[in-house]
N, C-alpha and C positions, 0 to 999 in steps of 0.2 A: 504494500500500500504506500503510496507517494505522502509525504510530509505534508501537514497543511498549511498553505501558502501565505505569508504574512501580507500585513498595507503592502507595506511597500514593494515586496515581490509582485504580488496582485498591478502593484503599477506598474512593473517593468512590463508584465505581462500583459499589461492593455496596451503598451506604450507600442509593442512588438506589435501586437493584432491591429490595432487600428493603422501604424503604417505600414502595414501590409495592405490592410485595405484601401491607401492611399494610391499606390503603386497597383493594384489589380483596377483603377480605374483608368476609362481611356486616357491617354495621355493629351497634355494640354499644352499648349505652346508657353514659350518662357524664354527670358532676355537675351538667350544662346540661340534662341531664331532669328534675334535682329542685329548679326553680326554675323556677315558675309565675306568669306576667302574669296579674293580676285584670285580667278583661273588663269594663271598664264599656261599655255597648252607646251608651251616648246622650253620648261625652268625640270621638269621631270627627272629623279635618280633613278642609279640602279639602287632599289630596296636594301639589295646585300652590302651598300655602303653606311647604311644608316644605324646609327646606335642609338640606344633609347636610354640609355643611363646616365645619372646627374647627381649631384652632389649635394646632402643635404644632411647640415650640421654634422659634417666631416665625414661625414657616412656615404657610401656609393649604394647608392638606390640604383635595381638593374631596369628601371624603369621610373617615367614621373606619373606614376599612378599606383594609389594606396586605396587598402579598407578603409572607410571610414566608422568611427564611431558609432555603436548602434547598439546595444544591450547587454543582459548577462544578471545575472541573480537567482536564477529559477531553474528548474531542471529543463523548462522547455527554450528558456533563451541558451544554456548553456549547450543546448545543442548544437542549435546558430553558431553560437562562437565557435564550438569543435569545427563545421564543416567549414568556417571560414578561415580559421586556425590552417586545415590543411590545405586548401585551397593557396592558401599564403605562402602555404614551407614548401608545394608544388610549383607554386608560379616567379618565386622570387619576390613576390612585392612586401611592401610595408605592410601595418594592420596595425589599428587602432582598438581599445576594448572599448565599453560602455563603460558609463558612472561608474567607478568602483566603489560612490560613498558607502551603497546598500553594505558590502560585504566589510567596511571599515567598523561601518554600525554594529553589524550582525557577522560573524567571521564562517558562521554554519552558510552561508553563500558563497564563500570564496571560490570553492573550486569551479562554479561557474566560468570564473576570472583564467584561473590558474590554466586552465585549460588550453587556451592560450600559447603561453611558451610553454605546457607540457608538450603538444602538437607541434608546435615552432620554434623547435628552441635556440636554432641562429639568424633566427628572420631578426630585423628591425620590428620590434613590437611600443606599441605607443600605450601607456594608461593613460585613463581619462578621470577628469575629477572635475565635480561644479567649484566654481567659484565660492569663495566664503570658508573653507577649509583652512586651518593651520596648518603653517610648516612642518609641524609633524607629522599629520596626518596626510601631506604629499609625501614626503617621505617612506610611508609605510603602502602607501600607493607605488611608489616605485616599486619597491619590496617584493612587493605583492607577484608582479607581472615582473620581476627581473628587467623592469624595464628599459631603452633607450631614450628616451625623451617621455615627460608628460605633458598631458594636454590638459589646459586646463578650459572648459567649457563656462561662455556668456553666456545667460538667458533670463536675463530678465523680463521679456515680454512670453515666454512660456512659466514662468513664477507666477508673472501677472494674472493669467489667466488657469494655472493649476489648482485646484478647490485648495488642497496643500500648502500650498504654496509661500514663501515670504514675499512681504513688500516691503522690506526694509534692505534697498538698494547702497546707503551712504559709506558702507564699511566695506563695498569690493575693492573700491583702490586701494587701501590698506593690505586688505589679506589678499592682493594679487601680487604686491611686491615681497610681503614675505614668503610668499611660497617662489618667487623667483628666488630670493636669497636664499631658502633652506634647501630647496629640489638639490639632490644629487646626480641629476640627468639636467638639458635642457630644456624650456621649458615652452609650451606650443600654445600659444593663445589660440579658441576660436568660438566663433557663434554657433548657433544650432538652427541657422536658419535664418537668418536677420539681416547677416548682413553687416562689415564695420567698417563705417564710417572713415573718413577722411582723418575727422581729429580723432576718434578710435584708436585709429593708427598710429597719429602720432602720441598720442597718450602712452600707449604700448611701449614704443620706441624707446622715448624715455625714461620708464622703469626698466627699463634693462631690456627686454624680450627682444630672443632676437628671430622667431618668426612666429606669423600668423597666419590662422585658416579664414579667408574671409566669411566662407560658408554662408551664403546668399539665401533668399527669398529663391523661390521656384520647385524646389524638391520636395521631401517631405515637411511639414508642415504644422509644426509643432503648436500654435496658436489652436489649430482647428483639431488639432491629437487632446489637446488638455480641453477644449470645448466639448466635444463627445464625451467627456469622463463627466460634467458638470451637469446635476438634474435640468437644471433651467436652460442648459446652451445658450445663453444670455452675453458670449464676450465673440460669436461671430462674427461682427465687425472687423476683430482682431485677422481675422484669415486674408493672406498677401500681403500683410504688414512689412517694411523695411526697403531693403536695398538687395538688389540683386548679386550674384558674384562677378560678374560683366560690370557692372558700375562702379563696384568698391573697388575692384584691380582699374578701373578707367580710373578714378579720383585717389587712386593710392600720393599718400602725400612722399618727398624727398624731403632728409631720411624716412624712411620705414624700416620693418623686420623684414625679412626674408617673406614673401608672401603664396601662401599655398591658397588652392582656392578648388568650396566644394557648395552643395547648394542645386540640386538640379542640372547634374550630371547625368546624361541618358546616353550617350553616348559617346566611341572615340573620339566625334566629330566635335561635342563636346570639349572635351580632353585637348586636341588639338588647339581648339577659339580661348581655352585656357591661357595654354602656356605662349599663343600667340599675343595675351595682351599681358603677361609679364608673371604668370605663376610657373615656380618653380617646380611643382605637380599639383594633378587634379584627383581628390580625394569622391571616394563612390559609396553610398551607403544602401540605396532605395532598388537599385536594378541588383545591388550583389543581394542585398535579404533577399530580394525575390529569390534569385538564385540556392540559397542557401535554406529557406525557410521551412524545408523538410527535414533537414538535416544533413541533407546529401553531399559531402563534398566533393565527389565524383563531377557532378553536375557543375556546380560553385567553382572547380576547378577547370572544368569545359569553358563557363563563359568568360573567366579571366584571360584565358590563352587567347582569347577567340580574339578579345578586346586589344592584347598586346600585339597579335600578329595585324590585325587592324591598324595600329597605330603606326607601328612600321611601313605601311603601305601609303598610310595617309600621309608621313614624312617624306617617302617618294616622290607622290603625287604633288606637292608644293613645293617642293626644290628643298627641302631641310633635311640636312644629313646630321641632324642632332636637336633636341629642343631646343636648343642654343636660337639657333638658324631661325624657329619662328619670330622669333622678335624682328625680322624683316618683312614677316608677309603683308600682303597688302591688305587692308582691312575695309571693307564699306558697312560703317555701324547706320542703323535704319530705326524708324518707329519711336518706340520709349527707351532705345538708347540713348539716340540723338536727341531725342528732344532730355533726356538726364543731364548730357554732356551740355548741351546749350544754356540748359540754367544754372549749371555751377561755373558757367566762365571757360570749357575746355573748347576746344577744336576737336570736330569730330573729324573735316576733312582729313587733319596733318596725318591720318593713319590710313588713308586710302593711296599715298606714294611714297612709301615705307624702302620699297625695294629698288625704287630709283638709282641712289647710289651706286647699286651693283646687282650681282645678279640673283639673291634673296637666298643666296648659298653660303656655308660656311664650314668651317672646319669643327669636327666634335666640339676642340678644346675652346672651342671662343667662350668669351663670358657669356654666365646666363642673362637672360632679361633681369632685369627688379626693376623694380617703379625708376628709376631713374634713369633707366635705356630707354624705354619706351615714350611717344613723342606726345606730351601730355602738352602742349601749347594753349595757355589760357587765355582767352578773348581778355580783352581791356575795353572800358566802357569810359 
C-alpha cells in the first residue's frame, strides 16, 4: 500500500497533473512565432562541421539544451524524475530537479530528488530551491543532489495566486544574496514563467549572480496551475501575465549574468530563435514531461536525440557551425515583439542585417553571444 500523501506532496502532485494538462492542449502561438530567420539559401554547412557544445560556468555542456525544472516529492513525480534522470545520462545534456524545499521540510521525500544523480551520476545536474530559503538550507540542497550549480526559482506572481501561498515579497533580496554567498556551487537565478525584466537583470548582476534563466511567459503557466487548485478560480486574470523569453533576452541590460532562457520552448526551432538573440542555452520542461510523464525513459530519451540531431541540422541550414555563429543570423522580429521593442526604446530593425559584415559563419571557438554582442540599438526620442 502507497504512503498517504501529505499538502504539500498532494501539490506537487497537482502541480505535475494540471501541467500536463497544459501541454495535452492544442498548442497556441507564442512570442517565438514573431521572430523570423532570414533564409539565405546559398550560407548552408556540411552538418558534420557543426558542434553543438558551449561553455557554461566552466563546464562543457555537449549541447545548449537542458531539462528544465519541473517536480519531484511523491512516488509518482519521482518517477518523472527517474525517466528524465536517464534520458539525461543517455543524451548528454544538463537537468534541473524541482523544488527540493518539500524534501528539506520532510526528508521521507528525498529520494524523489536523489534519484536524480543516483540515475546520473556524471551528468551536470542542477537543484532547484524557491526563493526565501537560508544559506543553509541551499547548502543542504546542494547536498542533497551532489549538485553543480543551484537554481534558485522567482515567483512571486504564482505565490500571488497559490491558496498557500506568501505575500510577503520585501525579504527576497536579502535571502537571494545570502544564498549567493553560502551556495557551495554557482548559483542560477530564474522565473517560473514570468519572465525578468530589464532591471531584474541588472539587480541580479549586482548581487553577484553570474547567470540567469529568463524563463518567459508562453509555456507552462503557472498563474492558471495555482488558479485550478483555488475553489473560486477568482485570480484568472493572472493567466499570460509578464514578459516573454524573446523580450527579456531582447531588453537584457549590459552588464548582465550569463543568460539562459526557457519559457515556451516547443521546439528546436525554438532552441535555435534562443541562442540567436543571445542565450547561452534553451532550457525545456513542458514537451520533455510530456515525454516522460509515464515514466518511460526509453521514450524521454527518443525525443531528446531526436531534438539534438534537429539542432545540428538547423545549425546547417543557417550557416552556424557552433551556437556561437547564431549571434549573426539575420533576424525579422514581427507582431508583439516589435511592437515590445518599440516601446522600451530598442531597434527592432538593427537585427534584420546582422550578417552583413560577413558571411553569418564562424569558427566553434568565437565568443558566445551575451547581451552585449547582440545589437540592442535604443531609439532616442
Amino acid at each position: 500500500m502507497n504512503a498517504p500523501i501529505s499538502r504539500s506532496g498532494q501539490r506537487k502532485d497537482d502541480h505535475l497533473r494540471l501541467a500536463q494538462e497544459q501541454q495535452s492542449a492544442p498548442p497556441v502561438r507564442n512570442d517565438f512565432d514573431e521572430v523570423q530567420l532570414v533564409h539565405h539559401a546559398l550560407e548552408g554547412l556540411d552538418a558534420d562541421r557543426v558542434r553543438l557544445d558551449v561553455e557554461v560556468l566552466g563546464h562543457a555542456w555537449s549541447a545548449p539544451l537542458y531539462i528544465n525544472g519541473m517536480t519531484g516529492g511523491t512516488e509518482r513525480t519521482a518517477r518523472v524524475n527517474r525517466a528524465l534522470a536517464i534520458a539525461a545520462r543517455e543524451t548528454g545534456i544538463a537537468m534541473a530537479s524541482g523544488s527540493v524545499g518539500i524534501a528539506l521540510d520532510d526528508p521521507s521525500t528525498a529520494p524523489g530528488f536523489r534519484v536524480i544523480r543516483e540515475e546520473n551520476p556524471d551528468g551536470f545536474v542542477m537543484a532547484n530551491l524557491g526563493i526565501g530559503r537560508s544559506g543553509e538550507e541551499a547548502r543542504r540542497a546542494v547536498e542533497l543532489l551532489g549538485a553543480d550549480a543551484l537554481q534558485i526559482h522567482l515567483n512571486a506572481v504564482q505565490e500571488t495566486v497559490m491558496p498557500e501561498g506568501t505575500r510577503d515579497f520585501s525579504r527576497w533580496p536579502h535571502a537571494l544574496e545570502e544564498v549567493v554567498a553560502a551556495s557551495p556551487v554557482p548559483v542560477l537565478v530564474k522565473e517560473v514563467g514570468f519572465g525578468l525584466s530589464r532591471r531584474t537583470l541588472s539587480r541580479l548582476h549586482d548581487m553577484g549572480v553570474r547567470i540567469a534563466d529568463v524563463s518567459g511567459v508562453g509555456g507552462t503557466d503557472f498563474a492558471r496551475i495555482e488558479n485550478a487548485r483555488r475553489p473560486g478560480e477568482d485570480y484568472s486574470f493572472l493567466a499570460g501575465h509578464g514578459q516573454s523569453a524573446v523580450c527579456s533576452l531582447l531588453d537584457a541590460p549590459d552588464p548582465a549574468p550569463l543568460l539562459l532562457a526557457s519559457g515556451g520552448v516547443r521546439t528546436p526551432l525554438d532552441v535555435v530563435k534562443s541562442l540567436a538573440l543571445g542565450a547561452r542555452a534553451a532550457g525545456v520542461a513542458g514537451v520533455f514531461l510530456r515525454a516522460a510523464y509515464d515514466g518511460d525513459p526509453a521514450h524521454a530519451t527518443a525525443v531528446i536525440r531526436g531534438w539534438l540531431s534537429q539542432l545540428t541540422e538547423l545549425l546547417a541550414l543557417f550557416g552556424a557551425d557552433s551556437p556561437a555563429a547564431l549571434s549573426r543570423t539575420d533576424l525579422l522580429l514581427r507582431g508583439r515583439v516589435r511592437e515590445f521593442c518599440e516601446l522600451s526604446g530598442l531597434d527592432p530593425a538593427s537585427f534584420a542585417r546582422r550578417g552583413d559584415s560577413g558571411t553569418g559563419t564562424g569558427p566553434a571557438s568565437d565568443p558566445l553571444p551575451t547581451a552585449a554582442t547582440s545589437p540592442r540599438s535604443r531609439t532616442t526620442t
